[in-house]
MARBAKOL-245716 format. One record per residue (C-alpha): residue number from 1; residue in one letter; x, y, z. Coordinates in nm, 4 decimals, m for minus. Each point is the difference from the previous one (the first is absolute). Example, Ala and Ser with C-alpha at 12.3 -4.5 7.8 and 13.67 -1.06 7.14 Angstrom:
BEGIN
{1 "A" {1.2300 m0.4500 0.7800}},
{2 "S" {0.1370 0.3440 m0.0660}},
# end
This chain:
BEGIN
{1 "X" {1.3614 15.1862 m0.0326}},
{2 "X" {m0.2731 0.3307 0.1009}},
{3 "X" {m0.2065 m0.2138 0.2406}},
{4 "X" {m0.1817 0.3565 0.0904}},
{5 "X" {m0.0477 0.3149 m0.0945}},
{6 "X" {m0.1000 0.3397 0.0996}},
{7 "X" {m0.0742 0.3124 m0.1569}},
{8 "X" {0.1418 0.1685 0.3022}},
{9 "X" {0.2897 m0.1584 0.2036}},
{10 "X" {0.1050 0.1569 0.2789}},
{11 "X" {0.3612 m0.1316 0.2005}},
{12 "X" {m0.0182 0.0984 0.3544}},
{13 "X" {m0.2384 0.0292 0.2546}},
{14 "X" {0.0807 0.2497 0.2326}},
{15 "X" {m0.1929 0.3280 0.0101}},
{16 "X" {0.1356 0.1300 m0.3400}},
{17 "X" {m0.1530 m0.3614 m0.1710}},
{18 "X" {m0.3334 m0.0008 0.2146}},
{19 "X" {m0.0404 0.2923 m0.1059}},
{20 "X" {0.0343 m0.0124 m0.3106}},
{21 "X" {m0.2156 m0.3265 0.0007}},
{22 "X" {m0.2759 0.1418 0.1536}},
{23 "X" {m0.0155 0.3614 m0.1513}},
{24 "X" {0.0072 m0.1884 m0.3498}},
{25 "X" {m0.2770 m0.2115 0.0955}},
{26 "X" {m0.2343 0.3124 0.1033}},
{27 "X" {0.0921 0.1337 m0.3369}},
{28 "X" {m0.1009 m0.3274 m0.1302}},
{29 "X" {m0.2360 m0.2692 0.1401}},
{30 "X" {0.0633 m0.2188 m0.3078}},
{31 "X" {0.3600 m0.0087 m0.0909}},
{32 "X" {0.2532 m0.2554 0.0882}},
{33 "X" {0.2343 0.0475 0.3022}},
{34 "X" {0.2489 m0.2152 0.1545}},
{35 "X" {0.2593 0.0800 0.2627}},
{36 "X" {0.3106 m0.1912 0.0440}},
{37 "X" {0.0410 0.0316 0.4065}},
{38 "X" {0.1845 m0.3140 0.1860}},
{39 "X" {m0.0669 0.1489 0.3554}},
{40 "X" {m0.2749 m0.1289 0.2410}},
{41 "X" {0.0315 0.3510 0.1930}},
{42 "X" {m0.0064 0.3333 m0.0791}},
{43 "X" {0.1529 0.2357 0.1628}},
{44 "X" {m0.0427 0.4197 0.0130}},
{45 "X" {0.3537 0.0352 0.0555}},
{46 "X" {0.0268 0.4280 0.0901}},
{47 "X" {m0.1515 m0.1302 0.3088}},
{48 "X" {0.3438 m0.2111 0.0739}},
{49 "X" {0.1308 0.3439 0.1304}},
{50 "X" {m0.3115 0.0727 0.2038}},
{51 "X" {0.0655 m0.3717 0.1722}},
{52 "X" {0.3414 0.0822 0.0758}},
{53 "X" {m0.1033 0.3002 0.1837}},
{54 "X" {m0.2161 m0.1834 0.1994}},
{55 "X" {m0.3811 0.1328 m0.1191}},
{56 "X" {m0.0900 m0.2845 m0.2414}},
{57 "X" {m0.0071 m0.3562 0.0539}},
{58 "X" {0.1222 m0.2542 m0.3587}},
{59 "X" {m0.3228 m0.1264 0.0648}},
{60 "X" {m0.1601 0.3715 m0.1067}},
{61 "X" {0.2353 m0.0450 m0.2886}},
{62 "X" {m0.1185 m0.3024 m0.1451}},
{63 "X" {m0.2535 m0.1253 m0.2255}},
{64 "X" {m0.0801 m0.3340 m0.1618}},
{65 "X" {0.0693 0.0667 m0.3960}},
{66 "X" {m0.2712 m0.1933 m0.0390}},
{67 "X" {m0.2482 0.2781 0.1553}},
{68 "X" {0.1659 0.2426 m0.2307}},
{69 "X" {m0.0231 m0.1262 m0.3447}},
{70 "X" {m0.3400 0.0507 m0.1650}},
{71 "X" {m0.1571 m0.3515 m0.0343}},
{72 "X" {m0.0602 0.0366 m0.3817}},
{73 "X" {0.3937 0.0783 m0.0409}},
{74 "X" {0.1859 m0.3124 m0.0867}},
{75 "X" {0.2448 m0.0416 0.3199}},
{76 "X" {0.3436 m0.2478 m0.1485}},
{77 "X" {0.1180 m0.0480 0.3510}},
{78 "X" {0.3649 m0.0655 m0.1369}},
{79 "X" {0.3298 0.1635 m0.1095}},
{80 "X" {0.0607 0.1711 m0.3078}},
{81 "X" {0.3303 m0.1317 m0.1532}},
{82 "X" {0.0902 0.0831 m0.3251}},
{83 "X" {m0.1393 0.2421 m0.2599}},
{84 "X" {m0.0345 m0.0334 m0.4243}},
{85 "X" {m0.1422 0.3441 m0.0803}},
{86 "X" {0.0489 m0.1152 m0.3462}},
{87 "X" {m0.2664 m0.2730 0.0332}},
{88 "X" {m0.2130 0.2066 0.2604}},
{89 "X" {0.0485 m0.2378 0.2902}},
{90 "X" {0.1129 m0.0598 0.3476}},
{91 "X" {0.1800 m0.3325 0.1165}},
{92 "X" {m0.0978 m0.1045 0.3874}},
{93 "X" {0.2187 m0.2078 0.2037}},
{94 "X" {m0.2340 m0.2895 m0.0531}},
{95 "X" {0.1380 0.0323 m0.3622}},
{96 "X" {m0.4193 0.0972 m0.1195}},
{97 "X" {0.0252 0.2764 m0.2435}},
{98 "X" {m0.2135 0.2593 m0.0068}},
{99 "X" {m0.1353 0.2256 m0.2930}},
{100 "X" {m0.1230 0.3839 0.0181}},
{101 "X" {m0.0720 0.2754 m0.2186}},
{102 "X" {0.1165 0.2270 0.2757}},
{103 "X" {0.2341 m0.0733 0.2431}},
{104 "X" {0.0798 0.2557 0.3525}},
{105 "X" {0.2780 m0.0843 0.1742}},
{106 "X" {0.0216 0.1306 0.3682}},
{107 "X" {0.2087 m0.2655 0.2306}},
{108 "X" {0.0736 0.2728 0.1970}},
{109 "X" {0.4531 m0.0176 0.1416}},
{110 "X" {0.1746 m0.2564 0.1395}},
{111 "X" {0.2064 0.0230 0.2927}},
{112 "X" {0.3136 m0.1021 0.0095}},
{113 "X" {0.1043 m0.1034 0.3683}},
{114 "X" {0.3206 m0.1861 m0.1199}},
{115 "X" {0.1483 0.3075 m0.1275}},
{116 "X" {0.0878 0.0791 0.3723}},
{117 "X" {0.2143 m0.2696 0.1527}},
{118 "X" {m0.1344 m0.1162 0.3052}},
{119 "X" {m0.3024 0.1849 m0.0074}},
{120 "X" {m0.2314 m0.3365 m0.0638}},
{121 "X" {0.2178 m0.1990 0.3285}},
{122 "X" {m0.0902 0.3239 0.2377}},
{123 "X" {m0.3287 0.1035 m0.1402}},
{124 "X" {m0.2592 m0.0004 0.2769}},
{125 "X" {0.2147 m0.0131 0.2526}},
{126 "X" {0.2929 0.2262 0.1752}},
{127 "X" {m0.1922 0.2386 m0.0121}},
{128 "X" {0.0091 0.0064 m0.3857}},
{129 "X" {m0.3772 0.0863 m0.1729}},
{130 "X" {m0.1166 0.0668 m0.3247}},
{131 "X" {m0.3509 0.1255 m0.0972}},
{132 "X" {0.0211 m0.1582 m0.3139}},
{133 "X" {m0.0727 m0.3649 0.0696}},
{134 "X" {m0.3613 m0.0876 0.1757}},
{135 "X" {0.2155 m0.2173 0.1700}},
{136 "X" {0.2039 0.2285 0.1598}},
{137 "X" {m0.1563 0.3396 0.0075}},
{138 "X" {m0.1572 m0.1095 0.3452}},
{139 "X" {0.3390 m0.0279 0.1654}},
{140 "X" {0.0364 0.3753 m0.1065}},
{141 "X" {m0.2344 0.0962 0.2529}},
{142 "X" {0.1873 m0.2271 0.2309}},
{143 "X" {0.3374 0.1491 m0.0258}},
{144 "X" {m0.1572 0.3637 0.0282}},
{145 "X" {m0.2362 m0.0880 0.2916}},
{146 "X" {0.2677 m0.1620 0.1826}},
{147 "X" {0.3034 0.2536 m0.0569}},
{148 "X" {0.0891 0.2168 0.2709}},
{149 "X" {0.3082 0.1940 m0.1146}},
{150 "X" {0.3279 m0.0820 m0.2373}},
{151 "X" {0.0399 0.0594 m0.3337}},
{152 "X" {m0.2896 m0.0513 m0.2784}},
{153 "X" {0.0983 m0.0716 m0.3564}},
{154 "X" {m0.2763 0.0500 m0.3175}},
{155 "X" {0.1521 m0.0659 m0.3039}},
{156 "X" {m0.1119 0.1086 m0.3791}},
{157 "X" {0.1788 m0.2582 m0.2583}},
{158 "X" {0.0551 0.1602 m0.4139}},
{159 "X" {m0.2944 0.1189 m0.1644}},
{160 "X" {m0.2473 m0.1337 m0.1452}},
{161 "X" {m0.1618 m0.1379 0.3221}},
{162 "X" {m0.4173 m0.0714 0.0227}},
{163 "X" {m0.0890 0.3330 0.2299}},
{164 "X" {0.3350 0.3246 m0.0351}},
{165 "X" {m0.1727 0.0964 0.3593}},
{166 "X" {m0.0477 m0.3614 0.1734}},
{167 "X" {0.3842 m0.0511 0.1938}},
{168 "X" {m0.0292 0.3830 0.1440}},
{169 "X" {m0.3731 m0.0825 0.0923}},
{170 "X" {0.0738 m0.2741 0.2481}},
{171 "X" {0.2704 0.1945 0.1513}},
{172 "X" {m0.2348 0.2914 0.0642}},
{173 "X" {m0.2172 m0.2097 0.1651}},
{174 "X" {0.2714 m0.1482 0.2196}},
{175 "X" {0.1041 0.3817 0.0901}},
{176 "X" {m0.3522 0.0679 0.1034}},
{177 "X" {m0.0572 m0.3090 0.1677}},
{178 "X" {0.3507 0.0859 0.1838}},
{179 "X" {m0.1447 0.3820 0.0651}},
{180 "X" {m0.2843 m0.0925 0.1496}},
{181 "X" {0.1123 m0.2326 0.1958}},
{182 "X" {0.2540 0.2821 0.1706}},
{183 "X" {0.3568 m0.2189 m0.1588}},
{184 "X" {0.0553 0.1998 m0.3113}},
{185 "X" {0.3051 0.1234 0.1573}},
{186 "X" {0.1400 m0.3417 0.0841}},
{187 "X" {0.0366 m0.0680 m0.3779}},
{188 "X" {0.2059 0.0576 m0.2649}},
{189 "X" {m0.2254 m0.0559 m0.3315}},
{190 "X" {0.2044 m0.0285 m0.3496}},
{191 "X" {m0.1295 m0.0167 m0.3440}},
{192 "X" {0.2116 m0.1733 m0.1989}},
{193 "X" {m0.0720 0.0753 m0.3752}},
{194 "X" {0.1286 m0.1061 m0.3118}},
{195 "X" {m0.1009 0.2526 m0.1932}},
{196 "X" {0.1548 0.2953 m0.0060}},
{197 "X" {m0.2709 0.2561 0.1807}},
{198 "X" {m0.2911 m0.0559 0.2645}},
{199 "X" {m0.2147 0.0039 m0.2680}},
{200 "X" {m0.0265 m0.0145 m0.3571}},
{201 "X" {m0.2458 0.2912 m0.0881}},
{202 "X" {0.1437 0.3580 0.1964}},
{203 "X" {m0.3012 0.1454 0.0607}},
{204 "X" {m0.0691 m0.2868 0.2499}},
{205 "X" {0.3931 m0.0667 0.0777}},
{206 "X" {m0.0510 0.3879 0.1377}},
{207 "X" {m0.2763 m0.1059 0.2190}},
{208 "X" {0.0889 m0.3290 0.1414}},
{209 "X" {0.3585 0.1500 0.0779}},
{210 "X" {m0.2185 0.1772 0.2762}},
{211 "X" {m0.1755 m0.2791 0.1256}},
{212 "X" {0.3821 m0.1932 0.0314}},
{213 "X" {0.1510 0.3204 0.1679}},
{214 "X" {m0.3242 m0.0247 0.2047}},
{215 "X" {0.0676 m0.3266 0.1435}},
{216 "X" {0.3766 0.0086 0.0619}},
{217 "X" {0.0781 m0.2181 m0.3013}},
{218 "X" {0.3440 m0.0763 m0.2207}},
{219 "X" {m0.0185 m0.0127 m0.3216}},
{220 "X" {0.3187 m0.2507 m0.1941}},
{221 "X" {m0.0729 0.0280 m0.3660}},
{222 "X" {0.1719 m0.1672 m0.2534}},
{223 "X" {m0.0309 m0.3102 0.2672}},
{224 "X" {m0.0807 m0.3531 m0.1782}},
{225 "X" {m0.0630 m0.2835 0.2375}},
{226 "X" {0.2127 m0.2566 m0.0997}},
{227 "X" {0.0126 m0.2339 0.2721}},
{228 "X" {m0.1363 m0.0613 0.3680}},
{229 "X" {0.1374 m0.2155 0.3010}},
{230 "X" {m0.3389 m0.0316 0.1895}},
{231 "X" {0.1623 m0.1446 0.3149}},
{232 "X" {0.3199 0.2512 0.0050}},
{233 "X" {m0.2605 0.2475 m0.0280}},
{234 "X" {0.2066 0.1831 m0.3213}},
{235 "X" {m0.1078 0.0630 m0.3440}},
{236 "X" {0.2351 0.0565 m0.2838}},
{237 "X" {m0.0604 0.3284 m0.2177}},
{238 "X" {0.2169 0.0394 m0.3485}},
{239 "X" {0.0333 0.4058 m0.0207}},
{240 "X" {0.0381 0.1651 m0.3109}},
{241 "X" {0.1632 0.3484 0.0574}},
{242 "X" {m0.0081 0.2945 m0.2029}},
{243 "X" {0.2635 m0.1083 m0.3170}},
{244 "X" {m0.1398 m0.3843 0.0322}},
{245 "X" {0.2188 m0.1737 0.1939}},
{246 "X" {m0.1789 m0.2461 0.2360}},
{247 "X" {0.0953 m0.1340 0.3113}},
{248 "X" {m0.1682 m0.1945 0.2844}},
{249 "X" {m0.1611 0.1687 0.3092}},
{250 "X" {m0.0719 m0.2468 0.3127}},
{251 "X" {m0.2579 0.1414 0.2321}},
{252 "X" {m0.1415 m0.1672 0.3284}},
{253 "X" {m0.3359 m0.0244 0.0481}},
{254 "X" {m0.2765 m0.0539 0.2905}},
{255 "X" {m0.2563 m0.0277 m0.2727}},
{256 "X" {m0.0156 m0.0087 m0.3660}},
{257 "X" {m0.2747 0.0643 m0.2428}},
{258 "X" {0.1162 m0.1651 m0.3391}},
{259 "X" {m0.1777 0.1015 m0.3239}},
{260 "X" {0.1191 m0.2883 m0.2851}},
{261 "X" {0.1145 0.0884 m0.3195}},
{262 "X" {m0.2541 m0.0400 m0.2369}},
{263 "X" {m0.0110 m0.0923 m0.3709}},
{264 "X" {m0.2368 m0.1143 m0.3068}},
{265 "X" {m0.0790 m0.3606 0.0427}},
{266 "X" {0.2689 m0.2769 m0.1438}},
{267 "X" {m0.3041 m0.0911 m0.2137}},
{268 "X" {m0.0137 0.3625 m0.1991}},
{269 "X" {0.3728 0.0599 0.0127}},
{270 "X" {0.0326 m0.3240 m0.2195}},
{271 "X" {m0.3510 0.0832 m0.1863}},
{272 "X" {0.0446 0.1742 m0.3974}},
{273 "X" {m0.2298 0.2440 0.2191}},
{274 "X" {0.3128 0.1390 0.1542}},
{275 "X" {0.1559 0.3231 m0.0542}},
{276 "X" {0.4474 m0.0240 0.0757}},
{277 "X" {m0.0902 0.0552 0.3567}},
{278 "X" {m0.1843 m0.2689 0.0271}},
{279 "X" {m0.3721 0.1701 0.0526}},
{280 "X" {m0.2999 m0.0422 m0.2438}},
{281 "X" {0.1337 0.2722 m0.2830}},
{282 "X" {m0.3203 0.2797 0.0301}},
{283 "X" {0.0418 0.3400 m0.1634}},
{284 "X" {0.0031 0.2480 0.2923}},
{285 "X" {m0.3330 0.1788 m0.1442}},
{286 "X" {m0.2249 m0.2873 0.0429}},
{287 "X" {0.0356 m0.3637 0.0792}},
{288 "X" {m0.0313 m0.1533 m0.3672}},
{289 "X" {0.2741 m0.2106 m0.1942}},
{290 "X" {0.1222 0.1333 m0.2399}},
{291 "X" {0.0941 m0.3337 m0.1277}},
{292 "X" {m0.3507 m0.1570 0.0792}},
{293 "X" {m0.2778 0.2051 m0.0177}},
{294 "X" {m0.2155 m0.2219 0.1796}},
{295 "X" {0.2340 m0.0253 0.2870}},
{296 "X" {m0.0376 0.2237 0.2843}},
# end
């Protein structure tokens, strides 16, 4: 049974939702607004990077959700499980349905840690970082303030991935940090990539091959991390070569910056919200169901 419901519902309460939230309610002083959010903290997660490279603290990073969400906006502090866009509601984990007329759906990705093996047993330790955790974007900063010369791995897992420019970010601001600090030389920097370029778009693939040549950096493309051995120092890399055959690369590693693979949440890919892929079907020339009108 509808125990509530909303005229706008809103599931996700990162910047996208908040925003959303709040802009509506300027619009609107009057109209009904929840937000489905289950998270105590929020957190402003381009500045991960910025922690990593050692000029922001997670502290400048986070906010309570609380202090974000305008205090007339109906805050659901829970998980959305299921949806019924045929009966215009949402399903919560408590098992409390809730009704809308219009529903916005902005979870944000999910990373998915387990699809390395033996990432989660090494993570935060060896020398193995990740920006993408608050828990462990702090060692980042760790491994780079602390490294004195050996080989530095960033890797870049298949598209799509929260930020195309994040994983060569962090390893730019290793090579500076390294530069400045007169030990560029004692390093051999790779970027391992997935994909099949540095970058996706060429007129900026032009420019950042520059700033790579500029630093002394290798480029493996076509490089998947598959697997890393945090105290063998060695991380597994399936290659796919230029017909499609694969095969596995080992490289060694002093440090490793690992950027997970990243996917829609389990809840969407199992939602009738979900295109074959598995993300929230949206026509590419605006971000309305076709299916649902009132879903966005």
């Amino acid at each position: 049974m509808t125990q509530q419901h909303h005229t706008i519902l809103i599931v996700g309460g990162g910047a996208a939702g908040v925003s959303v939230a709040n802009n509506m309610r300027r619009q609107n002083a009057t109209i009904n607004i929840a937000l489905i959010e289950p998270s105590e903290k929020h957190y402003y997660q381009p500045g991960f990077t910025i922690i990593g490279g050692g000029a922001y603290t997670l502290k400048q990073t986070t906010r309570n959700e609380a202090d974000l969400i305008h205090p007339t906006v109906t805050w659901l502090k829970d998980y959305a499980e299921t949806f019924q866009p045929d009966e215009n509601t949402v399903t919560l984990r408590s098992g409390e349905t809730i009704g809308y007329d219009y529903l916005v759906v902005c979870p944000g990705l999910q990373l998915d840690w387990d699809k390395i093996a033996g990432l989660k047993e090494t993570l935060g330790k060896n020398n193995v970082c990740s920006n993408y955790s608050p828990d462990t974007a702090e060692y980042t900063w760790e491994c780079i303030k602390n490294s004195e010369s050996g080989t530095a791995l960033f890797t870049q897992p298949p598209m799509p991935i929260k930020c195309a420019g994040a994983p060569q970010k962090i390893m730019y601001l290793a090579a500076d940090r390294f530069r400045k600090k007169g030990i560029l030389d004692k390093f051999n920097i790779e970027f391992c990539n997935a994909g099949p370029a540095i970058f996706g778009v060429p007129f900026f693939a032009k420019a950042l091959s520059k700033v790579v040549a500029g630093y002394g950096i290798k480029t493996n493309f076509n490089h998947n991390l598959v697997a890393i051995d945090g105290p063998a120092k060695t991380a597994t890399f399936e290659m796919t070569d230029a017909e499609g055959n694969k095969q596995q690369v080992v490289k060694a590693f002093d440090m490793i910056h690992v950027t997970p693979p990243q996917s829609a949440p389990d809840f969407i890919k199992k939602s009738p919200l979900a295109n074959a892929g598995g993300w929230v079907a949206v026509p590419d020339k605006n971000l309305q169901l076709n299916t649902y009108a009132n879903i966005f």
